[in-house]
PASE-763191 format. One record per atom (N, C-alpha, C, O): x, y, z; atom name. Coordinates in nm, 3 decimals. Each point is the difference from the previous one (the first is absolute). Layout:
# residues N
[[X Y Z] 'CA']
...
This chain:
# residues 165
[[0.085 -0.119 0.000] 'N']
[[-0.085 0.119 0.000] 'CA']
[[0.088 0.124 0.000] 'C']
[[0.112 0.005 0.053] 'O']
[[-0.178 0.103 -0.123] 'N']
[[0.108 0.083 -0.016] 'CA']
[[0.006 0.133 0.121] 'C']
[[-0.111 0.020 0.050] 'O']
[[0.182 0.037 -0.015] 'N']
[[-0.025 0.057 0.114] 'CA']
[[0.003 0.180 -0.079] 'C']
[[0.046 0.052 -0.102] 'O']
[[-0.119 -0.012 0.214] 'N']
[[-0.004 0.203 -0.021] 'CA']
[[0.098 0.054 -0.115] 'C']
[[-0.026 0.065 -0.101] 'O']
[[0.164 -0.122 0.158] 'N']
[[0.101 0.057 -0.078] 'CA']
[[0.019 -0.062 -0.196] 'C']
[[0.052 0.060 -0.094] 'O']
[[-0.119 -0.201 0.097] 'N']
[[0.007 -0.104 -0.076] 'CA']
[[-0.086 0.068 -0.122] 'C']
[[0.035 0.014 -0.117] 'O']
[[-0.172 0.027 0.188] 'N']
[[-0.076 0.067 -0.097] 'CA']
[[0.039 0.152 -0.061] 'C']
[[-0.026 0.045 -0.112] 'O']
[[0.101 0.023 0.228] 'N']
[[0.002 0.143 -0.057] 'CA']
[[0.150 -0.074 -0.090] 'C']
[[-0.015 0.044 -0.114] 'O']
[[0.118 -0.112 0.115] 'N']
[[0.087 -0.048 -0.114] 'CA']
[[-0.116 -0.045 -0.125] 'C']
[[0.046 0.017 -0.113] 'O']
[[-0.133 -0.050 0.115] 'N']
[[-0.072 -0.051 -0.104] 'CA']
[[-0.036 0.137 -0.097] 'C']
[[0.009 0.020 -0.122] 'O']
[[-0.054 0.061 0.236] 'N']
[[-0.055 0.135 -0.053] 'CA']
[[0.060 0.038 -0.120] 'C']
[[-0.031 -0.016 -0.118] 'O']
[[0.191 0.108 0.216] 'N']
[[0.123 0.044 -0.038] 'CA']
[[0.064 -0.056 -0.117] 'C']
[[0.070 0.074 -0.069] 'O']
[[-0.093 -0.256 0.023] 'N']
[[0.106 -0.014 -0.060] 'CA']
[[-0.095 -0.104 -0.112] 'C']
[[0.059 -0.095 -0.053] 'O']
[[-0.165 0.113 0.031] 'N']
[[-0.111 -0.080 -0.080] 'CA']
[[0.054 0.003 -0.167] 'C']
[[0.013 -0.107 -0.059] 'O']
[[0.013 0.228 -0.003] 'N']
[[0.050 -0.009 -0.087] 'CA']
[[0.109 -0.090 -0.056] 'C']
[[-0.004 -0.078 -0.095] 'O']
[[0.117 0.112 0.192] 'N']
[[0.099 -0.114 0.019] 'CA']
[[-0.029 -0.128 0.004] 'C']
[[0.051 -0.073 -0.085] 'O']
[[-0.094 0.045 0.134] 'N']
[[-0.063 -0.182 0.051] 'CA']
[[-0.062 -0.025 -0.135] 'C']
[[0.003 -0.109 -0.058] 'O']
[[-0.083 0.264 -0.006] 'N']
[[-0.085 -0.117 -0.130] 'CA']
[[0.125 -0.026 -0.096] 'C']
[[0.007 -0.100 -0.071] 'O']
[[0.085 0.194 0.074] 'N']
[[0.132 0.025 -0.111] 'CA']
[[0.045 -0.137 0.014] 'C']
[[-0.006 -0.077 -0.096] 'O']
[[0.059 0.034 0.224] 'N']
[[0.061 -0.106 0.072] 'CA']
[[-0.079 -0.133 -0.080] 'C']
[[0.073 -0.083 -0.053] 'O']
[[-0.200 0.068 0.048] 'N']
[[-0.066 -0.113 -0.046] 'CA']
[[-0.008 -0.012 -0.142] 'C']
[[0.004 -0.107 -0.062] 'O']
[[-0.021 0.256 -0.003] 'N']
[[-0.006 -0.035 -0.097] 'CA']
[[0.156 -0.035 -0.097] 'C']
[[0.014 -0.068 -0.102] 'O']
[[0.085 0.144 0.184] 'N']
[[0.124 -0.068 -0.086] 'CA']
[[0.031 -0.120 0.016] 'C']
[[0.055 -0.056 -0.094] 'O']
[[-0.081 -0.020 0.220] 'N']
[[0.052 -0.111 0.037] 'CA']
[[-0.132 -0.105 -0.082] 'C']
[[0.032 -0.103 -0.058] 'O']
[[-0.160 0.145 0.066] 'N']
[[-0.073 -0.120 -0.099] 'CA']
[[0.030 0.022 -0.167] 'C']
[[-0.025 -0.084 -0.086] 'O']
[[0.083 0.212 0.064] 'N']
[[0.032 -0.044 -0.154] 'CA']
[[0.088 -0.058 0.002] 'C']
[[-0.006 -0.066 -0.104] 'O']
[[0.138 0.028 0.182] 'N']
[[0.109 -0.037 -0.025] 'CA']
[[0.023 -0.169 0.000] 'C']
[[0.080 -0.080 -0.050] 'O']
[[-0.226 0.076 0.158] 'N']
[[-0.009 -0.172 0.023] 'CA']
[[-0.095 -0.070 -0.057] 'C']
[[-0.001 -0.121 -0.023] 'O']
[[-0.102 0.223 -0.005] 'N']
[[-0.076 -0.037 -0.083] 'CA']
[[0.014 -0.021 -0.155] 'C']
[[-0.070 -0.079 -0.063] 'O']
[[0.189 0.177 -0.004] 'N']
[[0.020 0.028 -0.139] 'CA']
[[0.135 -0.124 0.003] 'C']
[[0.019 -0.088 -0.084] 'O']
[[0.042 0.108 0.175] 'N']
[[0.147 -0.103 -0.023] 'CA']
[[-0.009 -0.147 -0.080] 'C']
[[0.066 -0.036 -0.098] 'O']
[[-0.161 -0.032 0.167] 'N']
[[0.023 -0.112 -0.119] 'CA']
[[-0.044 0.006 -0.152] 'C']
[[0.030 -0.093 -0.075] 'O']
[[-0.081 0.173 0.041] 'N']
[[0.002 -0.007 -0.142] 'CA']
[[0.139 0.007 -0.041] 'C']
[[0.023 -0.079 -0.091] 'O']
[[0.079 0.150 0.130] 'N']
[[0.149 -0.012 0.004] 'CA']
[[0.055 -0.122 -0.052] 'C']
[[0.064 -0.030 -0.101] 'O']
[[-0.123 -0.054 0.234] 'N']
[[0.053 -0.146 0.021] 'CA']
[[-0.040 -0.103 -0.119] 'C']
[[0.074 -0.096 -0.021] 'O']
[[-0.176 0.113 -0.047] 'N']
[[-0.083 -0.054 -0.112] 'CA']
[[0.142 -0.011 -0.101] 'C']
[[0.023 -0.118 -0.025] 'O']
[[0.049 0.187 -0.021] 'N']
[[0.109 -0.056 -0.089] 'CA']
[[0.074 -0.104 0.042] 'C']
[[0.048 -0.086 -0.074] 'O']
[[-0.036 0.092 0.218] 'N']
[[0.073 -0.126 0.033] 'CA']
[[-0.030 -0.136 -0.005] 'C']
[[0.055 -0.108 -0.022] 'O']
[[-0.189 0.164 0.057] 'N']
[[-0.102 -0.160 -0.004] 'CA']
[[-0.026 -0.047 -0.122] 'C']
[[-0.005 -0.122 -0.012] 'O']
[[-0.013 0.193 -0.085] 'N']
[[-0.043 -0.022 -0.130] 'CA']
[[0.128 0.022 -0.090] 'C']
[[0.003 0.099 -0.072] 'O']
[[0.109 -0.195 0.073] 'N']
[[0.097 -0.019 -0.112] 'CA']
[[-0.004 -0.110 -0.053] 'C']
[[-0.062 -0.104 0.024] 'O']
[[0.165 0.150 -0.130] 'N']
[[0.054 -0.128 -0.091] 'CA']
[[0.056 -0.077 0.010] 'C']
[[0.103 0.031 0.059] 'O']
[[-0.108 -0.129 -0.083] 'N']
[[0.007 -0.156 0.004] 'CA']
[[-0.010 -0.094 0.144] 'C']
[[0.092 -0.040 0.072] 'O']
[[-0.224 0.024 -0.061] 'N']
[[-0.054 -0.023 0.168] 'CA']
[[-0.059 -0.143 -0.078] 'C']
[[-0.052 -0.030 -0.107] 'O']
[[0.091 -0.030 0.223] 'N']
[[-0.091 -0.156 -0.012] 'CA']
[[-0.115 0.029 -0.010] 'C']
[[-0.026 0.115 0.033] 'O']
[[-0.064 -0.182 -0.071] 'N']
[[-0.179 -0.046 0.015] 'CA']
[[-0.019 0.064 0.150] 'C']
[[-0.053 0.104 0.036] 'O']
[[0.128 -0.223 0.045] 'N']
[[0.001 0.042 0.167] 'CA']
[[0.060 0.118 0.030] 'C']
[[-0.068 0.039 0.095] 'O']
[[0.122 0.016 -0.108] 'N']
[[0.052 0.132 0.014] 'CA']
[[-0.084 0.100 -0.039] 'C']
[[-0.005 0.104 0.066] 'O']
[[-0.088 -0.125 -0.200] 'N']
[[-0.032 0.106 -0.007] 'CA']
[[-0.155 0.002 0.072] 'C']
[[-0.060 0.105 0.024] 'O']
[[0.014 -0.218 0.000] 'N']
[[-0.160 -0.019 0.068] 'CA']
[[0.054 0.083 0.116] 'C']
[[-0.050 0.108 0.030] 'O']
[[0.167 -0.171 0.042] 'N']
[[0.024 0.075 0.114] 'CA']
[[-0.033 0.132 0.040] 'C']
[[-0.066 0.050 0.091] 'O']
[[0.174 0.013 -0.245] 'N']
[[-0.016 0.156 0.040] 'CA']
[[-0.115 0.067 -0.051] 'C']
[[-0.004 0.122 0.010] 'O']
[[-0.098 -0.187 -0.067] 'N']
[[-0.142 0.030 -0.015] 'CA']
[[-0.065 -0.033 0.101] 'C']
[[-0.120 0.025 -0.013] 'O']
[[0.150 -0.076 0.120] 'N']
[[-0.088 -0.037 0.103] 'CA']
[[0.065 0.128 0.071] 'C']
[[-0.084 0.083 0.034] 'O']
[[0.208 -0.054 -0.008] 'N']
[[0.017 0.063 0.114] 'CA']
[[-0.038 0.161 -0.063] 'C']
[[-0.045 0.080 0.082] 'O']
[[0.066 -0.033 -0.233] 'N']
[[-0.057 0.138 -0.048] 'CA']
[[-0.133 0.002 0.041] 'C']
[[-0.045 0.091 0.070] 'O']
[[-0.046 -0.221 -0.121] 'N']
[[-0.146 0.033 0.069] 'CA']
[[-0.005 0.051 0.123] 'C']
[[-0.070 0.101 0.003] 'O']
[[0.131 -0.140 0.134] 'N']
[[0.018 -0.010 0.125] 'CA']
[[0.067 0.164 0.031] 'C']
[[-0.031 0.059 0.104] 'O']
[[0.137 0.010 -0.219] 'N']
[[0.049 0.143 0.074] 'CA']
[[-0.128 0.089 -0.080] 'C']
[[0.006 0.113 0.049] 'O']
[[-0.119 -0.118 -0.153] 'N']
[[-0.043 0.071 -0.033] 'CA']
[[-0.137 0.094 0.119] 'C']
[[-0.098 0.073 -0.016] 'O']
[[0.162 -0.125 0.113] 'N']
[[-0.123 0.059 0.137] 'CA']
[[0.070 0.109 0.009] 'C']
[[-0.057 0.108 0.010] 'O']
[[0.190 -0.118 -0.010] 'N']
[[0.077 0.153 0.021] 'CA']
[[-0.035 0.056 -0.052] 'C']
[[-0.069 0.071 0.073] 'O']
[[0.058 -0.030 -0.192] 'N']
[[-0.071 0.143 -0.117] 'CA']
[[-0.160 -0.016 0.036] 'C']
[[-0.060 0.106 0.018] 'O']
[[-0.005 -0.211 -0.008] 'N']
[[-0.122 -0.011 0.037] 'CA']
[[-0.078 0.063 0.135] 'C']
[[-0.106 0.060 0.013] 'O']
[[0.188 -0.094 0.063] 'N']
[[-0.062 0.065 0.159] 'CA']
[[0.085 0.129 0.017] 'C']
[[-0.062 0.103 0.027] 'O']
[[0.216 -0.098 -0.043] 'N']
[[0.088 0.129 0.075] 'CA']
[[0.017 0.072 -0.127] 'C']
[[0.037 0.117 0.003] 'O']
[[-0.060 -0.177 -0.115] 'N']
[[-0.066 0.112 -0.117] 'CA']
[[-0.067 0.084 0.021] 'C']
[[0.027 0.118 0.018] 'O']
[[-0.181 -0.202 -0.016] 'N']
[[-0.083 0.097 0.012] 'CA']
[[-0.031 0.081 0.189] 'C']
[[-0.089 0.074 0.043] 'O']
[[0.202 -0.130 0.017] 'N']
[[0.001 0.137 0.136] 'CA']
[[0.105 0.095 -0.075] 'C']
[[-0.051 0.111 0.009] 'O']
[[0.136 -0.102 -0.058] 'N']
[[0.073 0.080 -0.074] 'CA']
[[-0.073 0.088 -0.091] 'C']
[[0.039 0.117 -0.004] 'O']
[[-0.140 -0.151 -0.071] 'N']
[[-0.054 0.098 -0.074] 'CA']
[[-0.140 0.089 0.135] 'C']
[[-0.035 0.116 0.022] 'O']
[[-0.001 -0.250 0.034] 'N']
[[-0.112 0.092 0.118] 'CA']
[[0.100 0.109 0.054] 'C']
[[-0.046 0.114 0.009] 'O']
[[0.147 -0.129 0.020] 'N']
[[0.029 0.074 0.119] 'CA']
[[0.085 0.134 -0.122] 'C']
[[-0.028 0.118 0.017] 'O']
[[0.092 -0.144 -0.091] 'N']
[[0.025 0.115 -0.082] 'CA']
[[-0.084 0.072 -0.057] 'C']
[[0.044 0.107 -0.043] 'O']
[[-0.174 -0.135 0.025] 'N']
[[-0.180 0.045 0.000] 'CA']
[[0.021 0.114 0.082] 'C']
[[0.019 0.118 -0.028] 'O']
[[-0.028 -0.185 0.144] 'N']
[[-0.021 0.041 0.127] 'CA']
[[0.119 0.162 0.076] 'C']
[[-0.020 0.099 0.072] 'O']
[[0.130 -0.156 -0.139] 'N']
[[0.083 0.111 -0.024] 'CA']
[[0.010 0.108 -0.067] 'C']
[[0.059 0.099 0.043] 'O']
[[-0.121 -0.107 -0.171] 'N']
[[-0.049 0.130 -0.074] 'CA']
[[-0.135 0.046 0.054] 'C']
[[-0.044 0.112 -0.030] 'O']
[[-0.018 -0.189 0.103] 'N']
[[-0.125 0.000 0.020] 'CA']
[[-0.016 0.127 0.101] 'C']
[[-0.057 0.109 -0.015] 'O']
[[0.146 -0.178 0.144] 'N']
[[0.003 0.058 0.130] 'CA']
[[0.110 0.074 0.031] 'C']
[[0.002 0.050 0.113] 'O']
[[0.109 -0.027 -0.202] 'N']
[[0.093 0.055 0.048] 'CA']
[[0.046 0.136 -0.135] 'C']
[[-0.083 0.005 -0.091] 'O']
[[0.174 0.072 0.082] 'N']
[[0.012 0.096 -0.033] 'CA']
[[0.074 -0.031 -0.188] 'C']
[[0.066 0.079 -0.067] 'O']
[[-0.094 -0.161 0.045] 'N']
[[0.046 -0.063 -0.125] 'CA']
[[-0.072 0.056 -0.135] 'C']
[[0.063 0.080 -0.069] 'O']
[[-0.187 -0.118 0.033] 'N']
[[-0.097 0.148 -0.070] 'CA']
[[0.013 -0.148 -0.123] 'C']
[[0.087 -0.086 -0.020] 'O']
[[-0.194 0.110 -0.029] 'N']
[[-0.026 -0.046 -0.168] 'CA']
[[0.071 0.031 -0.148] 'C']
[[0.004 -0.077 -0.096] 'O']
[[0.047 0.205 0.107] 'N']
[[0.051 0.101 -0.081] 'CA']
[[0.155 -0.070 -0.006] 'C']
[[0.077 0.045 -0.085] 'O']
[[-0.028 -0.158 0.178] 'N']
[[0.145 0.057 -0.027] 'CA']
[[0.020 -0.183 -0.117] 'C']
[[-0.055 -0.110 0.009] 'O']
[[0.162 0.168 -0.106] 'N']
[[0.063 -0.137 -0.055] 'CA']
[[-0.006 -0.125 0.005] 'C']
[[-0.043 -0.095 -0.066] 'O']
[[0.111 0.124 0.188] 'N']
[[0.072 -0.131 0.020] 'CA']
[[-0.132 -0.113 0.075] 'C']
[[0.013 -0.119 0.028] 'O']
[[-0.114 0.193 -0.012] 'N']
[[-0.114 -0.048 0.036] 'CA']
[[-0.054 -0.080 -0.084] 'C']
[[-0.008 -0.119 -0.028] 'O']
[[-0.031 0.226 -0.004] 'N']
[[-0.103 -0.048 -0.168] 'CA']
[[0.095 -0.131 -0.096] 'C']
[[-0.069 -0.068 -0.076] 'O']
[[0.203 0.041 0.082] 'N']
[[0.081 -0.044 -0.056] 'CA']
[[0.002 -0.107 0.036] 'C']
[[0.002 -0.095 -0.079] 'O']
[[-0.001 0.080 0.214] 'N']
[[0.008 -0.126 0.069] 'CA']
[[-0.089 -0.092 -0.002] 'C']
[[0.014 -0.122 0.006] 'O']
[[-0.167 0.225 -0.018] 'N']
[[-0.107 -0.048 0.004] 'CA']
[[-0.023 -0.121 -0.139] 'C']
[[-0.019 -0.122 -0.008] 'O']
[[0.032 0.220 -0.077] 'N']
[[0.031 -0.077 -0.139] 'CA']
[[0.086 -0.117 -0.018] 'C']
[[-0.044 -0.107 -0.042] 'O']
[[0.162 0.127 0.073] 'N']
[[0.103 -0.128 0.003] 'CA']
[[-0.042 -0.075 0.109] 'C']
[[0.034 -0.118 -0.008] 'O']
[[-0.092 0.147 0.103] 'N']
[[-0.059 -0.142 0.072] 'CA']
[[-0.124 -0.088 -0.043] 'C']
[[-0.020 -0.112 0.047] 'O']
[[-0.074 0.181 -0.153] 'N']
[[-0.120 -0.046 -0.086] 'CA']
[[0.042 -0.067 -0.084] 'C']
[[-0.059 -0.104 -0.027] 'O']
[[0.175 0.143 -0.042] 'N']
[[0.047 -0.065 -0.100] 'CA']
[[0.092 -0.120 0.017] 'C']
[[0.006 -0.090 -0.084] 'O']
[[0.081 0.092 0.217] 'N']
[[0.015 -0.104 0.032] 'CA']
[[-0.112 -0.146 0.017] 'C']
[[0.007 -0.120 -0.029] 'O']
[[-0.098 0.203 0.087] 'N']
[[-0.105 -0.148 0.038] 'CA']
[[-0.064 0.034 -0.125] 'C']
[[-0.102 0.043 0.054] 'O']
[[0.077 -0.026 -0.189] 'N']
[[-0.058 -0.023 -0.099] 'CA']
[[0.084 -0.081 -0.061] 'C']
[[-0.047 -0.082 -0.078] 'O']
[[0.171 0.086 0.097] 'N']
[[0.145 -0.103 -0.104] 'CA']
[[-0.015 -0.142 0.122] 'C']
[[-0.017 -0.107 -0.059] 'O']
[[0.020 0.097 0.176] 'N']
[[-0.004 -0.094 0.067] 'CA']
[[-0.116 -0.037 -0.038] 'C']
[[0.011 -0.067 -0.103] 'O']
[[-0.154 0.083 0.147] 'N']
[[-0.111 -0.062 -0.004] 'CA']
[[-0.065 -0.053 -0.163] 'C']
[[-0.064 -0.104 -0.018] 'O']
[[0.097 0.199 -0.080] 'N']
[[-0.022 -0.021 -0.159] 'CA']
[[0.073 -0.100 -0.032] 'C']
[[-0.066 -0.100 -0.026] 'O']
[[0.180 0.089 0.019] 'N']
[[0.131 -0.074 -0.002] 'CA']
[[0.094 -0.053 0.071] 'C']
[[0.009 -0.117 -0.039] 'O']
[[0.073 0.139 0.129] 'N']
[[0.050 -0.079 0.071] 'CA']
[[-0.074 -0.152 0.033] 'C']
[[0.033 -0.113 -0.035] 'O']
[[-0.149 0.161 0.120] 'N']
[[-0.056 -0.139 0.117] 'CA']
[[-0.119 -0.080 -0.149] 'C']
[[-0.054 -0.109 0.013] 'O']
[[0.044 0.166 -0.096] 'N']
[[0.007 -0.094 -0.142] 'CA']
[[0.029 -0.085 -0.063] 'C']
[[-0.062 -0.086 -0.061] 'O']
[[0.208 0.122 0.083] 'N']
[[0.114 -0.062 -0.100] 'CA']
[[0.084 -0.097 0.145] 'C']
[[0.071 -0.098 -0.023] 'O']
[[-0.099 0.150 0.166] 'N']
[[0.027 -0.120 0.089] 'CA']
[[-0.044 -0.085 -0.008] 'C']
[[0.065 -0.103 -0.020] 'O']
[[-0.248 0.101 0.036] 'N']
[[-0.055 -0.069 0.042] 'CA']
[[0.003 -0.088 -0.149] 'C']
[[-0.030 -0.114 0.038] 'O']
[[0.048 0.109 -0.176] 'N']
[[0.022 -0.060 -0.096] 'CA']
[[0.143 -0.061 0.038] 'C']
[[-0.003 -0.123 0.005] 'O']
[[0.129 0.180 0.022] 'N']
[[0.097 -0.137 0.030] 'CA']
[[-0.016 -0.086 0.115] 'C']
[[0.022 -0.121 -0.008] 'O']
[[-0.059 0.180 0.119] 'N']
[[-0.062 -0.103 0.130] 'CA']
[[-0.069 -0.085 -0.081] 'C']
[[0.062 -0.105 -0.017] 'O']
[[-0.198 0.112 -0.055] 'N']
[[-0.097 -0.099 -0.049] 'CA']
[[0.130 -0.169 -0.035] 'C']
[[0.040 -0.106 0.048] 'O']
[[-0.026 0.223 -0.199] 'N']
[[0.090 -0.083 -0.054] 'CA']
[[0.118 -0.100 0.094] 'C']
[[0.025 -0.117 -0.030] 'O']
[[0.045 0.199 0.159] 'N']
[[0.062 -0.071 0.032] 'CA']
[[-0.045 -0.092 0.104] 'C']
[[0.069 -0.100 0.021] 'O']
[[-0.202 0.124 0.066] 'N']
[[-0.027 -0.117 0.050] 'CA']
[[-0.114 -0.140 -0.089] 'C']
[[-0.022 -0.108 0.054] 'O']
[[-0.027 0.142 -0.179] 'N']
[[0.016 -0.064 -0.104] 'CA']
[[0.087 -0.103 -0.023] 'C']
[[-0.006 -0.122 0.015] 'O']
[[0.083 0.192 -0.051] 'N']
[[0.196 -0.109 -0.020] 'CA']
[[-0.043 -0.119 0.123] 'C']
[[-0.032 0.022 0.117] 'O']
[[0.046 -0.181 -0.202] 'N']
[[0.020 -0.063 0.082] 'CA']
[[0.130 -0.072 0.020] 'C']
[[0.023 -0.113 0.044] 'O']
[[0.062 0.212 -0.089] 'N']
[[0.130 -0.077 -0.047] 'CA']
[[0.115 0.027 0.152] 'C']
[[-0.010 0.077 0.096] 'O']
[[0.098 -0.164 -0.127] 'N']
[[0.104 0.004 0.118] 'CA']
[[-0.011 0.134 0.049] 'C']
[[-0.040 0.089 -0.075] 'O']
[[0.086 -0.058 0.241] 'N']
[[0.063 0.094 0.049] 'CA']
[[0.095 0.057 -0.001] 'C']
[[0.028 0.110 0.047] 'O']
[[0.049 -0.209 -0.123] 'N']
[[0.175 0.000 0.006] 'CA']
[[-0.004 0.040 -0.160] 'C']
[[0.111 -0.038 -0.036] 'O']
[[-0.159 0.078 -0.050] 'N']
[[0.084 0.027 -0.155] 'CA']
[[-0.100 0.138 0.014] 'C']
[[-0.096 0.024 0.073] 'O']
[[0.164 0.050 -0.175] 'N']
[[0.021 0.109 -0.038] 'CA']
[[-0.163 0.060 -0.048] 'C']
[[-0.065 -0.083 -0.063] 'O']
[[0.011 0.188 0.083] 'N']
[[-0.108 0.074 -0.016] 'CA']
[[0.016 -0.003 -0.188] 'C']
[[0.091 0.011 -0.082] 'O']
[[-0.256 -0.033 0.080] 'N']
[[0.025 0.000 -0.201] 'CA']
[[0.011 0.085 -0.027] 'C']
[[-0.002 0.100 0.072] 'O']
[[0.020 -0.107 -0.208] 'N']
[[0.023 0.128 -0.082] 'CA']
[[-0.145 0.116 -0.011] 'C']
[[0.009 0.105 -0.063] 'O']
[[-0.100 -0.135 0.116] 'N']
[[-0.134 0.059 -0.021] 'CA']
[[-0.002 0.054 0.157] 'C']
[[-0.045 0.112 0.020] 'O']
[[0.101 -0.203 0.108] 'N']
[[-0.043 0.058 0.096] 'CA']
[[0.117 0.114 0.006] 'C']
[[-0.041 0.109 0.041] 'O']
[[0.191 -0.115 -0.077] 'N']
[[0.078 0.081 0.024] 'CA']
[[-0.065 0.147 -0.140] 'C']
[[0.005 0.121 0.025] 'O']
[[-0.034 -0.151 -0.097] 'N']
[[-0.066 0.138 -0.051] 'CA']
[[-0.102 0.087 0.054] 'C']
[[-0.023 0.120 -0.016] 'O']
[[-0.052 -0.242 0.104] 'N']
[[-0.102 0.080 0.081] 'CA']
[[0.089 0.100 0.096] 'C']
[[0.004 0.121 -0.021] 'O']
[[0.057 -0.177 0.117] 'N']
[[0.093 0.062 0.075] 'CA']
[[0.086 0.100 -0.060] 'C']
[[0.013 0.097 0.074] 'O']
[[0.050 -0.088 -0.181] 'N']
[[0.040 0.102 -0.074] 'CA']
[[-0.077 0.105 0.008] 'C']
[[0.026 0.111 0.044] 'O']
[[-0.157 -0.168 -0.104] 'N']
[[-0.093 0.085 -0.002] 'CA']
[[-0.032 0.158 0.149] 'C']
[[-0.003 0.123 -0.002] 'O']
[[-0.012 -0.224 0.098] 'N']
[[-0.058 0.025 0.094] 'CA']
[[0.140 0.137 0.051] 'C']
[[-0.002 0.122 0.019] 'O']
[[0.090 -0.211 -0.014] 'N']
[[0.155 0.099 0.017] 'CA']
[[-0.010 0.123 -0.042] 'C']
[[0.017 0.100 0.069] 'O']
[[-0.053 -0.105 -0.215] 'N']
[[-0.016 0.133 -0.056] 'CA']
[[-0.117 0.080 0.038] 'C']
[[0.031 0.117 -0.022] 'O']
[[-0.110 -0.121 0.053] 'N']
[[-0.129 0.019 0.030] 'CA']
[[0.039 0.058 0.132] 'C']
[[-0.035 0.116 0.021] 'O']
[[0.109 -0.187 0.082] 'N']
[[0.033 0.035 0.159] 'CA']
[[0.127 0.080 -0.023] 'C']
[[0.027 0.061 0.103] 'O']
[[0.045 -0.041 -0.181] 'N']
[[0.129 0.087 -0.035] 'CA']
[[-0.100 0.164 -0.038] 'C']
[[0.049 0.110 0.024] 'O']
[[-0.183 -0.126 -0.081] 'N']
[[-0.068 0.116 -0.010] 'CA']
[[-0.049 0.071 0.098] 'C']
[[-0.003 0.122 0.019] 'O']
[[-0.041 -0.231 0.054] 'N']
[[-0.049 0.054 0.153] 'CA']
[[0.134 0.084 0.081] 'C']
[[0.013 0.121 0.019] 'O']
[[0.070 -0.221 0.016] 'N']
[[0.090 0.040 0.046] 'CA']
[[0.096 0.108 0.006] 'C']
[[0.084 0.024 0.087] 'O']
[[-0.121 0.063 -0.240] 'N']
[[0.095 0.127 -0.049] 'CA']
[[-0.109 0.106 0.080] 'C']
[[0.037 0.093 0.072] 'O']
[[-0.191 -0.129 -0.104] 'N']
[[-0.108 0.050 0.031] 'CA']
[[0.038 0.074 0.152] 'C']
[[0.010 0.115 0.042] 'O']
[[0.006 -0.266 0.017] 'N']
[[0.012 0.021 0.165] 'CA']
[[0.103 0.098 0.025] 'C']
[[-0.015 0.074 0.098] 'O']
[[0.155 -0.059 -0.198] 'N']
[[0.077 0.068 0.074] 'CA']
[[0.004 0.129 -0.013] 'C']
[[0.059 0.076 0.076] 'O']
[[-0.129 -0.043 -0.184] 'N']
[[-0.036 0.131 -0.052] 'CA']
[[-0.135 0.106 0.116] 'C']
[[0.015 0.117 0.035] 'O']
[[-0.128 -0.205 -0.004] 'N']
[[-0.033 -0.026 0.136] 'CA']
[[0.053 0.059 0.109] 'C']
[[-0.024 0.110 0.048] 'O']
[[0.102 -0.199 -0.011] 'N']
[[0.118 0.057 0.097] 'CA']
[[0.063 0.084 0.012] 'C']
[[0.020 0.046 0.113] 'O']
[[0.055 0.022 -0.255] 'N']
[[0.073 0.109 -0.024] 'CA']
[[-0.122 0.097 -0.002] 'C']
[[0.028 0.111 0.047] 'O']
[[-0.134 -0.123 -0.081] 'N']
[[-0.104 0.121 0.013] 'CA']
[[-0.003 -0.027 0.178] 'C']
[[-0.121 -0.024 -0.014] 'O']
[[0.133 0.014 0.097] 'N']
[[-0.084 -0.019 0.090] 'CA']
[[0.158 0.090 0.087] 'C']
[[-0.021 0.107 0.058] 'O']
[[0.132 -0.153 -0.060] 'N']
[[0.110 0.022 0.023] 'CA']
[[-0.009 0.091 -0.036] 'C']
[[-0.072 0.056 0.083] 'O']
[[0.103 0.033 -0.181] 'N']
[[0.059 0.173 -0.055] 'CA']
[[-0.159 0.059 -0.030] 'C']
[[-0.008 0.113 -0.049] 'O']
[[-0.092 -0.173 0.071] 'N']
[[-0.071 0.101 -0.026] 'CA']
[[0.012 0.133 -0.095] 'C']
[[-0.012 0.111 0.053] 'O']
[[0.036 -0.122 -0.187] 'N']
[[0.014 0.057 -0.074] 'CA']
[[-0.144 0.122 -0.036] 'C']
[[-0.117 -0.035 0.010] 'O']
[[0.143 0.116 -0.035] 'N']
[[-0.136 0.133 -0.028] 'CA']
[[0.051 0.052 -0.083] 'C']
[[0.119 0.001 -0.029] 'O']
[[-0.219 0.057 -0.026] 'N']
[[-0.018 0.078 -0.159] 'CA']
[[0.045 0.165 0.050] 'C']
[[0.001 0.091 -0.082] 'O']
């Protein structure tokens, strides 16, 4: 429970705390899309690559839940705090984060959920080499998450320098 002093710190420093949440849920929330190149390379067993389709399904809660507190609470920051509609790097961000989840949701989780199919399909060994159809999917998908990913950092650099007209 928070005490007299606990709340008037809440008062005093509310802005901060939302700043605080919202950098730290984009960072944990946005990070594994990062990790998605690693999981998704070239020349992965059958088993290797179900794997790292099981475990990408499994990090996509990060952009899913501390995503979307990252966009609530940066809402919430132009909303409630001294930030204004008018400036750039706003409006900018706003955009490159739409457009991110229009390239993920149109395409990306598309063109996954087509090599997942395919690869839990495959009834072939664990141990030999991903086919030539599932490693194009994955190609695929690479490029597709190499789009996101420039997306994200551009994102970031808006969010960082706050750039204005």
């Amino acid at each position: 429970m928070l005490s007299l002093t606990g709340y008037a710190y809440l008062e005093e420093n509310w802005l901060r705390i939302l700043v605080a949440i919202h950098v730290v849920s984009a960072v944990v929330g946005i990070g594994p899309t990062y990790f998605g190149h690693v999981l998704l390379r070239k020349g992965q067993t059958l088993g290797q690559l179900r794997d790292s389709l099981s475990l990408s399904a499994r990090l996509e809660l990060f952009p899913k839940i501390l995503g979307s507190l990252a966009v609530v609470s940066g809402l919430l920051l132009v909303w409630l705090g001294d930030y204004g509609w008018d400036q750039l790097w706003i409006v900018a961000s706003i955009a490159d984060y739409v457009l991110i989840q229009v390239v993920v949701i149109a395409f990306m989780a598309r063109a996954a959920a087509a090599v997942a199919a395919k690869a839990h399909a495959d009834a072939g060994p664990e141990d030999r080499p991903a086919s030539e159809a599932l490693q194009a999917g994955v190609a695929r998908v690479n490029a597709i998450n190499y789009v996101t990913t420039a997306l994200g950092i551009v994102l970031f650099l808006l969010m960082f320098f706050k750039p204005t007209l």
